[in-house]
C-alpha positions in Angstrom: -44.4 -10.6 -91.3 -41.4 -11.1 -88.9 -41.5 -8.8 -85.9 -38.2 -6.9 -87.0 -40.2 -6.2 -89.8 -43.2 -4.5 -88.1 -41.1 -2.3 -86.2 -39.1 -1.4 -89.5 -40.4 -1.0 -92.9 -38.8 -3.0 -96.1 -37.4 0.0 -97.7 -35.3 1.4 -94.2 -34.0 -2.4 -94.1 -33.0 -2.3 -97.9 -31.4 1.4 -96.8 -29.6 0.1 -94.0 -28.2 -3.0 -95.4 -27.2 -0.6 -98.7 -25.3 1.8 -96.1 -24.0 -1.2 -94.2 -22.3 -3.1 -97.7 -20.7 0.2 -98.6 -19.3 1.0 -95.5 -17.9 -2.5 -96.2 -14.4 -1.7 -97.5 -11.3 -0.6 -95.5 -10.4 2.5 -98.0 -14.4 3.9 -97.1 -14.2 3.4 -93.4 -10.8 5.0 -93.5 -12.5 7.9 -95.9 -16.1 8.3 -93.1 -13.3 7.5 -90.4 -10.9 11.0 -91.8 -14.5 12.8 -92.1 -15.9 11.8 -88.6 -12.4 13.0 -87.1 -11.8 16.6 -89.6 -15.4 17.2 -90.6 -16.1 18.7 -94.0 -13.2 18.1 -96.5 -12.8 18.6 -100.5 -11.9 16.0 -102.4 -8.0 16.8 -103.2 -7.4 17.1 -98.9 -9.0 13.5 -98.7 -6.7 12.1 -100.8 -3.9 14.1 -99.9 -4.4 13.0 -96.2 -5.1 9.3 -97.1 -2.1 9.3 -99.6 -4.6 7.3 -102.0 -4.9 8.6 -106.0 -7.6 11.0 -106.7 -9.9 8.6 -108.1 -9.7 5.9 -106.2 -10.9 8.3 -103.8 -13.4 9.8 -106.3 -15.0 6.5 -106.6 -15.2 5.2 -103.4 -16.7 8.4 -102.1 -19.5 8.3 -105.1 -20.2 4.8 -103.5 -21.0 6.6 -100.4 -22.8 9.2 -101.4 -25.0 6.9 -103.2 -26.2 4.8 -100.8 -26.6 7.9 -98.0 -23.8 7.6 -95.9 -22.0 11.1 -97.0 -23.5 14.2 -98.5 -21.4 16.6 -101.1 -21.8 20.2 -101.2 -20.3 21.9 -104.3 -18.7 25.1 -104.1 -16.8 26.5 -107.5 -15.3 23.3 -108.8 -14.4 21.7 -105.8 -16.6 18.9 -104.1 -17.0 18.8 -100.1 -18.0 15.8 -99.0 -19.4 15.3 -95.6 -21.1 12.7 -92.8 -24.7 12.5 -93.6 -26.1 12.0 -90.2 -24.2 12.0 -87.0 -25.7 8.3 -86.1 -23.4 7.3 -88.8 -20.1 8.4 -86.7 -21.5 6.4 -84.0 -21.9 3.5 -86.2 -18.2 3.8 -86.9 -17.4 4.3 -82.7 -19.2 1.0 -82.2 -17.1 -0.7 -84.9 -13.5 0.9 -82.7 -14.6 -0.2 -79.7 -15.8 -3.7 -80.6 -12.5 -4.2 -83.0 
C-alpha cells in the first residue's frame, strides 16, 4: 500500500477522480463556475444565462449531480441545482488562478 493510499481510502480516491473527470468539460466548469458566482439556480435560468439548449444543460448537470459535485433540490416542477460542498468552489478558484 502506497502512502497516498494510507492517508486516503480507495473509495475517496475513486470519488475524487469521478468528481475530477466530470468537472472535465468546459460547458460543466462554465455551469459550477455560474453556480459558484449566483448560487442556487433552476434549471431554465442556467440555460438562459449560459445561452446553451435546455438539455444540453439537463445532461451535463445530471453528470454532475452524479458523481457529487452539485446537489438538486426540487420544488413544484422546477429543479434547483446547487454546489455540493464549498471545497468544490475552491477547487474551481485554484483552476482561475493557475489558468
Amino acid at each position: 500500500m502506497s502512502q497516498l493510499e494510507a492517508r486516503l481510502s480507495i473509495a475517496t480516491l475513486e470519488a475524487a477522480a469521478a468528481a475530477l473527470r466530470a468537472l472535465a468539460h468546459p460547458l460543466r466548469l462554465a455551469i459550477v463556475d455560474l453556480l459558484k458566482e449566483k448560487g442556487e439556480l433552476p434549471v431554465k435560468d442556467i440555460h438562459g444565462i449560459l445561452n446553451i439548449e435546455q438539455a444540453v444543460v439537463s445532461h451535463h448537470l445530471g453528470i454532475l449531480k452524479n458523481k457529487g459535485v452539485l446537489v438538486v433540490r426540487p420544488e413544484g416542477n422546477k429543479h434547483f441545482y446547487a454546489i455540493k460542498d464549498e471545497e468544490v468552489a475552491q477547487v474551481l478558484a485554484y483552476v482561475e488562478r493557475c489558468f
